[in-house]
Structures are given as structure tokens and as C-alpha cells.
CHARMM internal coordinates of N, CA and C (Angstrom, degrees):
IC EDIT
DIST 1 N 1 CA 1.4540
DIST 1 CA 1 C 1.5278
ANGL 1 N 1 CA 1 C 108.06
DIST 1 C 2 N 1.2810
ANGL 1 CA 1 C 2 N 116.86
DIHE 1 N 1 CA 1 C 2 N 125.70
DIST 2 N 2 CA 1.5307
ANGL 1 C 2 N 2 CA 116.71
DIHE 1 CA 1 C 2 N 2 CA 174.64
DIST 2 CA 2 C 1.1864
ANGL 2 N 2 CA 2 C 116.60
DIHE 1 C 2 N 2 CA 2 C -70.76
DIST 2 C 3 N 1.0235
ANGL 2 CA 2 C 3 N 108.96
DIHE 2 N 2 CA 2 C 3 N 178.44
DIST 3 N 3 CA 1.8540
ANGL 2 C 3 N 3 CA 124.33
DIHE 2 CA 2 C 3 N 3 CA 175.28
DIST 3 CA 3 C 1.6938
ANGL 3 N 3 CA 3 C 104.09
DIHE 2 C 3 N 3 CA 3 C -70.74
DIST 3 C 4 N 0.8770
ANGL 3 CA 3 C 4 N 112.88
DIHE 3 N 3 CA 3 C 4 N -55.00
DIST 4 N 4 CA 1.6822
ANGL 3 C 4 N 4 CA 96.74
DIHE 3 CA 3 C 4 N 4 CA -167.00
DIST 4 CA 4 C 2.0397
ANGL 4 N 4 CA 4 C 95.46
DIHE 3 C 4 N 4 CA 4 C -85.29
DIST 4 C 5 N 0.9817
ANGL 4 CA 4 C 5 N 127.66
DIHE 4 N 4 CA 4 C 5 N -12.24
DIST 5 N 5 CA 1.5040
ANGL 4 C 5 N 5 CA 114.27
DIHE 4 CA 4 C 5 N 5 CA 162.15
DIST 5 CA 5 C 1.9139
ANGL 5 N 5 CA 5 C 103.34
DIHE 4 C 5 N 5 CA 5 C -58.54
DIST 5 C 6 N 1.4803
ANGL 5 CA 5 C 6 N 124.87
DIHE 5 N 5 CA 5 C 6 N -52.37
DIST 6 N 6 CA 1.0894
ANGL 5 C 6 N 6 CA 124.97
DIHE 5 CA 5 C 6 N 6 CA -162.29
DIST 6 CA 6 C 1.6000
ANGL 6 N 6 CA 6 C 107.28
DIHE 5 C 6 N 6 CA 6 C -73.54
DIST 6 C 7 N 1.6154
ANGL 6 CA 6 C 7 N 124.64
DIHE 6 N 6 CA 6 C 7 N 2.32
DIST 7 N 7 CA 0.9287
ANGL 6 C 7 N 7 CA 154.36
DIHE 6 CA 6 C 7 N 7 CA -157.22
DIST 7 CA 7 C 1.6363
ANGL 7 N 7 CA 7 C 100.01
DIHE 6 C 7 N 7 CA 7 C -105.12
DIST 7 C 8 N 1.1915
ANGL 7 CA 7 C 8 N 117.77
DIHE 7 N 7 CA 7 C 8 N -51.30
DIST 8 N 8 CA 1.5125
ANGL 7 C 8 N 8 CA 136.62
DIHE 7 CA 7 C 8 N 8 CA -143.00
DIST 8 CA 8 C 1.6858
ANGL 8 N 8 CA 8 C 87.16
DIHE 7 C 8 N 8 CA 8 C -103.03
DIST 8 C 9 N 1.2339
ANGL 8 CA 8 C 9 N 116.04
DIHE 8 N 8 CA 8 C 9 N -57.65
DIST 9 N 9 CA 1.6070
ANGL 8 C 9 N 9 CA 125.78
DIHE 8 CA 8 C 9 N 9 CA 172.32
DIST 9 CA 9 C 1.7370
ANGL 9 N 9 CA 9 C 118.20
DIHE 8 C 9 N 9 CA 9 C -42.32
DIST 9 C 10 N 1.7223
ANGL 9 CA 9 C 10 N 100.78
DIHE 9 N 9 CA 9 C 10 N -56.67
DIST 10 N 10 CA 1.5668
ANGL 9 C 10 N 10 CA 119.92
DIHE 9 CA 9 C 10 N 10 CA -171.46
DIST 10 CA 10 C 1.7265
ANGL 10 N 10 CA 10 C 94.67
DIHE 9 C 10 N 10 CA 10 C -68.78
DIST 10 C 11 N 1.2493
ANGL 10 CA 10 C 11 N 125.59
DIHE 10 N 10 CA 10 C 11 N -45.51
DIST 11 N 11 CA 1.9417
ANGL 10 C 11 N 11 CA 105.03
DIHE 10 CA 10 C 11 N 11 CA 176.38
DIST 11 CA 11 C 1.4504
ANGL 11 N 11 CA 11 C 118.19
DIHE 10 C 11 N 11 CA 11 C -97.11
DIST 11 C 12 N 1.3745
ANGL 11 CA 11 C 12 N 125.99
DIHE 11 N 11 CA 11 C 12 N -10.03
DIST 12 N 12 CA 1.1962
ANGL 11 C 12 N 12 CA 117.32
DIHE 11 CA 11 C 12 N 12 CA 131.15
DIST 12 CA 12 C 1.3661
ANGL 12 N 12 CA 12 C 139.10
DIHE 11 C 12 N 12 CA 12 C -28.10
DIST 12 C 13 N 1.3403
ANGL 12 CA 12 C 13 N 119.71
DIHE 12 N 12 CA 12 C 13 N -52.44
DIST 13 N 13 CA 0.9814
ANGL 12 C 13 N 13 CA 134.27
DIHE 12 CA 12 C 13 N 13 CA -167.47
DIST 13 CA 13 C 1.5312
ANGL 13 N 13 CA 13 C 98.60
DIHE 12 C 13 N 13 CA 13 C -100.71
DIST 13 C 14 N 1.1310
ANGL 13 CA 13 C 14 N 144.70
DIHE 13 N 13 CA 13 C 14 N -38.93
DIST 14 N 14 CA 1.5510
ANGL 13 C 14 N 14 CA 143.24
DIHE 13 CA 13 C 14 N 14 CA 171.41
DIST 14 CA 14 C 1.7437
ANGL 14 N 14 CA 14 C 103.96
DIHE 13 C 14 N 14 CA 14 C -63.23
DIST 14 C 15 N 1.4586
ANGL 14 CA 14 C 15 N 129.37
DIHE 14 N 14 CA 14 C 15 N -27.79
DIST 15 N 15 CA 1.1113
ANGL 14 C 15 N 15 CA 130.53
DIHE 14 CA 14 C 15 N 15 CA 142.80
DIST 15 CA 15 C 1.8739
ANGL 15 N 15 CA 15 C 139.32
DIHE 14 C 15 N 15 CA 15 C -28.17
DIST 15 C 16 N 1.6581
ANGL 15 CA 15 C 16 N 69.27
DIHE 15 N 15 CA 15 C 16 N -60.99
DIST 16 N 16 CA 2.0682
ANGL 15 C 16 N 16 CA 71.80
DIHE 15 CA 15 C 16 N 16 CA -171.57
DIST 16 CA 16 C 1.5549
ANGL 16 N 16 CA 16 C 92.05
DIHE 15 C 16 N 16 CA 16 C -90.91
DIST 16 C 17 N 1.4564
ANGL 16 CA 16 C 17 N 142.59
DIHE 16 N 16 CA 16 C 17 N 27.76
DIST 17 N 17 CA 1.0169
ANGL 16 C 17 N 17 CA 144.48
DIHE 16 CA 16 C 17 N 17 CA -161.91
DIST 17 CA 17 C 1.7962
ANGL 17 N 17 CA 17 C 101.09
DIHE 16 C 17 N 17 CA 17 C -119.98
DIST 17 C 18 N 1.4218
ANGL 17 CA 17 C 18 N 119.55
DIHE 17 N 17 CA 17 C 18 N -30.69
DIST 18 N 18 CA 1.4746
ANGL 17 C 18 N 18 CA 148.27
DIHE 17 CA 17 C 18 N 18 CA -174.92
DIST 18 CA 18 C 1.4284
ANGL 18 N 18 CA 18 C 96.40
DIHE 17 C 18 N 18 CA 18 C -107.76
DIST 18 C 19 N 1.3764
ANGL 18 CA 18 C 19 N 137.38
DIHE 18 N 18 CA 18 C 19 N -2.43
DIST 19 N 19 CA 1.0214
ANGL 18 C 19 N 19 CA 114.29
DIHE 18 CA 18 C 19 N 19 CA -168.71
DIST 19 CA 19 C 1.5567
ANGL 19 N 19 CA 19 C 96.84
DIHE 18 C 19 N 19 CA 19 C -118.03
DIST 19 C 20 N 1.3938
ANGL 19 CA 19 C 20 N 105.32
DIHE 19 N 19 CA 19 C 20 N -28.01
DIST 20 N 20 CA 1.4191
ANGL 19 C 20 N 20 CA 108.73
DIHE 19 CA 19 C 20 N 20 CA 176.41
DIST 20 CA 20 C 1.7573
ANGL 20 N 20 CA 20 C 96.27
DIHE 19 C 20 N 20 CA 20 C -86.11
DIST 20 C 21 N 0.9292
ANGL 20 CA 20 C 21 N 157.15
DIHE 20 N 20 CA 20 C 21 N -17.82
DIST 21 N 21 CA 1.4693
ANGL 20 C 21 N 21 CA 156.54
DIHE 20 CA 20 C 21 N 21 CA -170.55
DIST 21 CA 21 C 1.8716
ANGL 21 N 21 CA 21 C 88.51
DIHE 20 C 21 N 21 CA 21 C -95.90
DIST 21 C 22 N 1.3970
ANGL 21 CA 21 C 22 N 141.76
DIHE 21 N 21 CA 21 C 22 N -28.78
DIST 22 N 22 CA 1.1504
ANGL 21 C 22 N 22 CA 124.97
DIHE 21 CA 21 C 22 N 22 CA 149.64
DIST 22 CA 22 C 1.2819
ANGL 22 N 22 CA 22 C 133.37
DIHE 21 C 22 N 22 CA 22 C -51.73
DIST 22 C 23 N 1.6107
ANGL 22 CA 22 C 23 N 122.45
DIHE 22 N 22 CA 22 C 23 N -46.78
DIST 23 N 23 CA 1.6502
ANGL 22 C 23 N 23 CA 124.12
DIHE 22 CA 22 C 23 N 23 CA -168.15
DIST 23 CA 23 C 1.6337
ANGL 23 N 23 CA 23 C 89.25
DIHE 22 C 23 N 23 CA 23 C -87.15
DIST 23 C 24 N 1.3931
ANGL 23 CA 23 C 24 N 135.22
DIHE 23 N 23 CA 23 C 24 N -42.95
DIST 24 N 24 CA 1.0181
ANGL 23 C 24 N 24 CA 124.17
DIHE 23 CA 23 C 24 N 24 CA 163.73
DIST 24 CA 24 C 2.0104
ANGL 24 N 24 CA 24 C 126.30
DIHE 23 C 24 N 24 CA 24 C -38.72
DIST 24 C 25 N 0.8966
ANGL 24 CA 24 C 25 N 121.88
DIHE 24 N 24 CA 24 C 25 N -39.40
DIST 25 N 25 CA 1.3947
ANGL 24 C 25 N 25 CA 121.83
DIHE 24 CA 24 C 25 N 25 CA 153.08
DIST 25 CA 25 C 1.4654
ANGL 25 N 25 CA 25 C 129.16
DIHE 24 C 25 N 25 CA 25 C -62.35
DIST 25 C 26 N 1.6307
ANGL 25 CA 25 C 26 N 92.87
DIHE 25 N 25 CA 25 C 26 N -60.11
DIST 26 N 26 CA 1.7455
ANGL 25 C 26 N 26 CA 94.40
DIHE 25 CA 25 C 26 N 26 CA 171.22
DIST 26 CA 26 C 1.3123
ANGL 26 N 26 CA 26 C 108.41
DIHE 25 C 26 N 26 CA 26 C -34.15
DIST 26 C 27 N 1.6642
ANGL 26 CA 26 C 27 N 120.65
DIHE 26 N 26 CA 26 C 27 N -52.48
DIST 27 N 27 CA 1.3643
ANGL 26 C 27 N 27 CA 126.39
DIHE 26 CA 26 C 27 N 27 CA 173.75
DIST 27 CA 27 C 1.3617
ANGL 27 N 27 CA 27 C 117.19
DIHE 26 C 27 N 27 CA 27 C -21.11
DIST 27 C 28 N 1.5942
ANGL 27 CA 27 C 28 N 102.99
DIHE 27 N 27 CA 27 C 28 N -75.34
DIST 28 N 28 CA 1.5398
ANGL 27 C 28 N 28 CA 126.52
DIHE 27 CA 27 C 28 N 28 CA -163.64
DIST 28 CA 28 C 1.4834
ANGL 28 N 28 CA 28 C 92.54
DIHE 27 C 28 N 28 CA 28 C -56.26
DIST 28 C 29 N 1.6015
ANGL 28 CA 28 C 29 N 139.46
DIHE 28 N 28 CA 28 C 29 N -33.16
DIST 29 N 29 CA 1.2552
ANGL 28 C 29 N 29 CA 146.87
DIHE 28 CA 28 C 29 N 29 CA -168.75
DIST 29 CA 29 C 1.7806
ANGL 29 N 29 CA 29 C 99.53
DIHE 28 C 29 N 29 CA 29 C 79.51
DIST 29 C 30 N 1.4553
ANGL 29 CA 29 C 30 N 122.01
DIHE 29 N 29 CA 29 C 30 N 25.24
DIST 30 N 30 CA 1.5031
ANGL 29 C 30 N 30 CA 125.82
DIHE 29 CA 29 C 30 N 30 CA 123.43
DIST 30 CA 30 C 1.5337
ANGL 30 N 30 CA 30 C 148.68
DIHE 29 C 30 N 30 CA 30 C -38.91
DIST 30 C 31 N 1.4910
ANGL 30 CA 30 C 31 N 110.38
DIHE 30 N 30 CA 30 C 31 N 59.20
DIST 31 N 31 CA 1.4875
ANGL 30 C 31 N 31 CA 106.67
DIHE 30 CA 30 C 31 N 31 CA -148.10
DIST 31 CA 31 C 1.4249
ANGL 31 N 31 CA 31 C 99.04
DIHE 30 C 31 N 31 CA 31 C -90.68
DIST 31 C 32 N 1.3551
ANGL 31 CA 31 C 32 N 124.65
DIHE 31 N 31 CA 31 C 32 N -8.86
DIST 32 N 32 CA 1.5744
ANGL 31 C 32 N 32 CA 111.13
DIHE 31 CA 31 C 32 N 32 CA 168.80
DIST 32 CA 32 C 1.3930
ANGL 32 N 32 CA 32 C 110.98
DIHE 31 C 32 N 32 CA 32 C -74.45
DIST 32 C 33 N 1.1202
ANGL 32 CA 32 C 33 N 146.38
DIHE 32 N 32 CA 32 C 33 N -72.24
DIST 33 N 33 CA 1.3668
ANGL 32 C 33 N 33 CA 149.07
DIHE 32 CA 32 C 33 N 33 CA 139.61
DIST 33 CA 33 C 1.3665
ANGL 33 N 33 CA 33 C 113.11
DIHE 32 C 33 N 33 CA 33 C 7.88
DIST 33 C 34 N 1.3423
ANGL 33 CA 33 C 34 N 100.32
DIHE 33 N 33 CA 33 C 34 N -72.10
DIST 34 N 34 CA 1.7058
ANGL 33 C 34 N 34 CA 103.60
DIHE 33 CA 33 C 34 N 34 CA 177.88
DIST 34 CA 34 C 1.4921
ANGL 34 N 34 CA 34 C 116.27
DIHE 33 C 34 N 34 CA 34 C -43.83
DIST 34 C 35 N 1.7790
ANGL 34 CA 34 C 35 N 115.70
DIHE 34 N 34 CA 34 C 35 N -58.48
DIST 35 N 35 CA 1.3974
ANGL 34 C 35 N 35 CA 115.28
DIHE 34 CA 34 C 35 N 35 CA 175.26
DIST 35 CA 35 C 1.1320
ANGL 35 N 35 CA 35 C 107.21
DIHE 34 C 35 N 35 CA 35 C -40.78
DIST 35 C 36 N 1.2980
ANGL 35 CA 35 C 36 N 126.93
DIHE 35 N 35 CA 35 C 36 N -54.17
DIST 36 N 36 CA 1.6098
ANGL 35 C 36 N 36 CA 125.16
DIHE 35 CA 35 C 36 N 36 CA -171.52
DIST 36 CA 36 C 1.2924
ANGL 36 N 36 CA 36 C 136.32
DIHE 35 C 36 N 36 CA 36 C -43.08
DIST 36 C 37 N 1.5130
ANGL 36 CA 36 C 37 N 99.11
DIHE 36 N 36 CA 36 C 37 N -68.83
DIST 37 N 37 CA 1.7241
ANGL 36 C 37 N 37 CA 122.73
DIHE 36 CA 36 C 37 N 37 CA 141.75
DIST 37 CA 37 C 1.4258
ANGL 37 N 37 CA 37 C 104.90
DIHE 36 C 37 N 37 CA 37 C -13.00
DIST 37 C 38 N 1.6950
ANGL 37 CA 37 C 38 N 118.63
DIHE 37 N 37 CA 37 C 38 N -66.21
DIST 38 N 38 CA 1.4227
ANGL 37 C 38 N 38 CA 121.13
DIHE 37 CA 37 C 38 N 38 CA -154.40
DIST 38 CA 38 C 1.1789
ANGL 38 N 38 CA 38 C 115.82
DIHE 37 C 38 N 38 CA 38 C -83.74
DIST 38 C 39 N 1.6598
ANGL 38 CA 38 C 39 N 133.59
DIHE 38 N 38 CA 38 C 39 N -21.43
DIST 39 N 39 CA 0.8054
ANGL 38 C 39 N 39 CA 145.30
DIHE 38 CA 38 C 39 N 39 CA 175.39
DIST 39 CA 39 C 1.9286
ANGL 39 N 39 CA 39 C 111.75
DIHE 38 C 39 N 39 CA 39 C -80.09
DIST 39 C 40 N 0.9579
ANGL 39 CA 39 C 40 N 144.21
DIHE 39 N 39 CA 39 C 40 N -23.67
DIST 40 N 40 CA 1.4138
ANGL 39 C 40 N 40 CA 157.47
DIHE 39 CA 39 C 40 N 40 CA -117.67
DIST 40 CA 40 C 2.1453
ANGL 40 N 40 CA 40 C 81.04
DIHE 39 C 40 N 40 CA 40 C -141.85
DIST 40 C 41 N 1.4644
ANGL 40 CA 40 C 41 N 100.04
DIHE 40 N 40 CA 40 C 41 N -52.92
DIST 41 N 41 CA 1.5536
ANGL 40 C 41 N 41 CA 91.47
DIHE 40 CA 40 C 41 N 41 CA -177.29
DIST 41 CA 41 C 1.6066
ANGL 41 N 41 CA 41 C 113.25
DIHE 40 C 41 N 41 CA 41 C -67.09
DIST 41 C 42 N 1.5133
ANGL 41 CA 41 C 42 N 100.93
DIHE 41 N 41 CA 41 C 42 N -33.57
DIST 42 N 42 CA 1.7706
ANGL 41 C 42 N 42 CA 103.58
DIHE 41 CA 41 C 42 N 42 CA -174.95
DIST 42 CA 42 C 1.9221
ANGL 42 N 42 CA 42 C 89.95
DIHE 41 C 42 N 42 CA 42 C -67.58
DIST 42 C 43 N 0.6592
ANGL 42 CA 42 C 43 N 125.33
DIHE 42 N 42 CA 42 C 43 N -53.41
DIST 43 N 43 CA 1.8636
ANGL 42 C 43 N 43 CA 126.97
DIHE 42 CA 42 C 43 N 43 CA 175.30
DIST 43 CA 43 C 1.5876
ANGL 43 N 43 CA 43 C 105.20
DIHE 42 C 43 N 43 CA 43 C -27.09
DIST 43 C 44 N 1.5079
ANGL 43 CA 43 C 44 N 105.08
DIHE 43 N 43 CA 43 C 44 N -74.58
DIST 44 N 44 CA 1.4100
ANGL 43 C 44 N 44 CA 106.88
DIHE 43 CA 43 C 44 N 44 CA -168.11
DIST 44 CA 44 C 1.2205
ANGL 44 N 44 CA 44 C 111.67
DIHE 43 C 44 N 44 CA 44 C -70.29
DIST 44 C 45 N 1.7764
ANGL 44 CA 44 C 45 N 131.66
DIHE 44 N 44 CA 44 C 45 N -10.68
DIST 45 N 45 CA 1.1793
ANGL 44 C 45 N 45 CA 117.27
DIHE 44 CA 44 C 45 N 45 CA 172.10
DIST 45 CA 45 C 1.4311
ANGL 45 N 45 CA 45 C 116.74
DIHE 44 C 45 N 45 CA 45 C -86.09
DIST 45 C 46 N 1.4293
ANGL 45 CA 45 C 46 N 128.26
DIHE 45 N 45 CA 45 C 46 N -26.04
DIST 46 N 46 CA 1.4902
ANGL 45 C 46 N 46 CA 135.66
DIHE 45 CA 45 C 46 N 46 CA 144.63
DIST 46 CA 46 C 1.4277
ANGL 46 N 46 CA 46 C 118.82
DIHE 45 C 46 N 46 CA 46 C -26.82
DIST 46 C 47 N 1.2364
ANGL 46 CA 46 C 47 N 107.95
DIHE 46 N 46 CA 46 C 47 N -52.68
DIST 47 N 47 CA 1.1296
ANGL 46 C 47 N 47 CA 104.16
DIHE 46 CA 46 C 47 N 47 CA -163.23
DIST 47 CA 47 C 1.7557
ANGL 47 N 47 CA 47 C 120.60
DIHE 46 C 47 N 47 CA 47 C -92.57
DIST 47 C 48 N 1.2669
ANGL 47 CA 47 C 48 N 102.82
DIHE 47 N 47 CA 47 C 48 N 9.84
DIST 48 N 48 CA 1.9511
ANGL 47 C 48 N 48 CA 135.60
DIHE 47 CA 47 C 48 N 48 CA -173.43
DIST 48 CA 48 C 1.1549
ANGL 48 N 48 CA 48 C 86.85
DIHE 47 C 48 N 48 CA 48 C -114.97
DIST 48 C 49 N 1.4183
ANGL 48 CA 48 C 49 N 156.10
DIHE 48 N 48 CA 48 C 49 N -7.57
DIST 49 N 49 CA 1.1769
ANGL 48 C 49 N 49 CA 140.04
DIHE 48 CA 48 C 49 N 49 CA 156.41
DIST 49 CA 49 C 1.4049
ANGL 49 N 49 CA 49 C 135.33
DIHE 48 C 49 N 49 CA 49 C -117.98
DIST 49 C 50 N 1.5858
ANGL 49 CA 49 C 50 N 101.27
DIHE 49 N 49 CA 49 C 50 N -3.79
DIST 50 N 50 CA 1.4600
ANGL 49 C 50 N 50 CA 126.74
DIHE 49 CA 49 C 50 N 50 CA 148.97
DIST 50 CA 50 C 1.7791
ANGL 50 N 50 CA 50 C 106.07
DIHE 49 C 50 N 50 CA 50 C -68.22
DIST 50 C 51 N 0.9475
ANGL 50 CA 50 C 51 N 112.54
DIHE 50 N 50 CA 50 C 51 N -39.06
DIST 51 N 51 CA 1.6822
ANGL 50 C 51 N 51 CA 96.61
DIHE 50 CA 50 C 51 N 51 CA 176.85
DIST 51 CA 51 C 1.2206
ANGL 51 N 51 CA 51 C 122.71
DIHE 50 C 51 N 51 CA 51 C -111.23
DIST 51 C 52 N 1.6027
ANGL 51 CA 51 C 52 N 117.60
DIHE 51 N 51 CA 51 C 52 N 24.25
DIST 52 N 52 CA 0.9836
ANGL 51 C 52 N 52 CA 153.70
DIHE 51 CA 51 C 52 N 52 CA 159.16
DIST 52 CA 52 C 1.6629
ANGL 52 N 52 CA 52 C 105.91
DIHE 51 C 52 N 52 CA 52 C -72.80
DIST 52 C 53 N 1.1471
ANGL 52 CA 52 C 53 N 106.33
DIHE 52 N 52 CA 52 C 53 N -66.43
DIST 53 N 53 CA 1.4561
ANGL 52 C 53 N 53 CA 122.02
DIHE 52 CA 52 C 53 N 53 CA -176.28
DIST 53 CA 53 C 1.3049
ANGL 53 N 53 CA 53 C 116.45
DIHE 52 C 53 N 53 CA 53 C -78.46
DIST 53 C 54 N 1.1687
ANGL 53 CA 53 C 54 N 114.86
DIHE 53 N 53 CA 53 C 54 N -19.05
DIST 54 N 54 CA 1.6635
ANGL 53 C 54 N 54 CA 132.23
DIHE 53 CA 53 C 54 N 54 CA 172.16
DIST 54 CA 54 C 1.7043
ANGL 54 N 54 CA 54 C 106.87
DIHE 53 C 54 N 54 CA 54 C -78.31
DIST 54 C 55 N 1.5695
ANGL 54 CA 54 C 55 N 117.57
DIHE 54 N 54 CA 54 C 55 N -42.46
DIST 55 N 55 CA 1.6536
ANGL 54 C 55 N 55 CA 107.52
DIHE 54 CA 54 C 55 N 55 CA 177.44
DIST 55 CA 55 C 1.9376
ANGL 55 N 55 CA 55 C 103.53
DIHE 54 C 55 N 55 CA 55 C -73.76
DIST 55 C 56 N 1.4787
ANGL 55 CA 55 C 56 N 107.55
DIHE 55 N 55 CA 55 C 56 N -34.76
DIST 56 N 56 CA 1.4927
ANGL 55 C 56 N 56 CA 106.87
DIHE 55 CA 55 C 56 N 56 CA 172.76
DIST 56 CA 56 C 1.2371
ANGL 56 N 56 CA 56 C 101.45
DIHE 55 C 56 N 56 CA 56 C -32.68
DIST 56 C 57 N 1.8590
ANGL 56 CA 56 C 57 N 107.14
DIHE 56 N 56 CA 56 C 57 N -87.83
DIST 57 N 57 CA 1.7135
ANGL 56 C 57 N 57 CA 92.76
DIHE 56 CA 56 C 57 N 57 CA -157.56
DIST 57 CA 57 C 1.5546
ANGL 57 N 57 CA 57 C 117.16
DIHE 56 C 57 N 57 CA 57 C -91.61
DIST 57 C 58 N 1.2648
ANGL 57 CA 57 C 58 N 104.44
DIHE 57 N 57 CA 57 C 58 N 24.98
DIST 58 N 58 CA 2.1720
ANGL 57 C 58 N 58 CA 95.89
DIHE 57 CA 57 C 58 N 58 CA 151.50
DIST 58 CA 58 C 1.4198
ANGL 58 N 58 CA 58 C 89.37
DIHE 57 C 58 N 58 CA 58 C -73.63
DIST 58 C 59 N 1.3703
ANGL 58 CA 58 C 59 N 131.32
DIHE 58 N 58 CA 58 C 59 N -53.94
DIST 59 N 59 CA 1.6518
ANGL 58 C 59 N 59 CA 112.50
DIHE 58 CA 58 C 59 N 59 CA -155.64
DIST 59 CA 59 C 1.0498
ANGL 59 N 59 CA 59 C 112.44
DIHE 58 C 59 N 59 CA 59 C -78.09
DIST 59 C 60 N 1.4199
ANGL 59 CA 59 C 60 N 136.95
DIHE 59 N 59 CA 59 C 60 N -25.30
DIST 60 N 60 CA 1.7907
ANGL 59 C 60 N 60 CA 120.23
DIHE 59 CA 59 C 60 N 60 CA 177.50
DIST 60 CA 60 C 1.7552
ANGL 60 N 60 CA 60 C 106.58
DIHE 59 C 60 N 60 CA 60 C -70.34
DIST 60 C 61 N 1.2140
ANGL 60 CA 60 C 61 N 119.35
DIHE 60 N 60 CA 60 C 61 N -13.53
DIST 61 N 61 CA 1.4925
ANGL 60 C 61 N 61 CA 122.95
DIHE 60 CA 60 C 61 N 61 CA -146.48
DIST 61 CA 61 C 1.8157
ANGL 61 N 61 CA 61 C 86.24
DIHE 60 C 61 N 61 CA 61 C -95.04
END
COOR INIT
IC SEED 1 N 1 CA 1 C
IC BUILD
């Protein structure tokens, strides 16, 4: 596994990690928190597909 796969995995996964700690608030009816949570997961999933797209074109190139 390369470095930017373990890259792509680690905010992936810090993603669905904020995303479930979001509906989990919404739950509690925590909606400041929750926004937070929800906002922070849309981040880390940006950023798991920014280096997603970054190992793409090192390898065609």
C-alpha cells in the first residue's frame, strides 16, 4: 500500500467518523456540535479525494 493510499484511507475514514458523531448529535438534538461534526466530515472527505486525484495523475503522467 503506498503512502498516499494510506492517505486516502486515514481521511476517509476520519470522515465517516465526523459523520457518524454528526447524526449522533442531531440525535441528542445538539445542532451546534452537530454542524461542526458535519462540516469537519465534508473537509476530510475533500480532502480523501484531493489525494485521491493527486495519486491518479502522478500515475498516468
Amino acid at each position: 500500500m503506498s503512502k498516499e493510499e494510506i492517505s486516502f484511507v486515514g481521511f476517509l475514514t476520519a470522515s465517516i467518523c465526523y459523520f457518524i458523531g454528526a447524526l449522533l448529535n442531531f440525535i441528542d438534538k445538539n445542532t451546534g456540535t452537530a454542524g461542526m461534526f458535519l462540516c469537519l466530515g465534508f473537509s476530510f472527505l475533500c480532502l480523501a479525494f484531493t489525494h485521491f486525484d493527486k495519486e491518479k495523475n502522478n500515475k498516468s503522467r
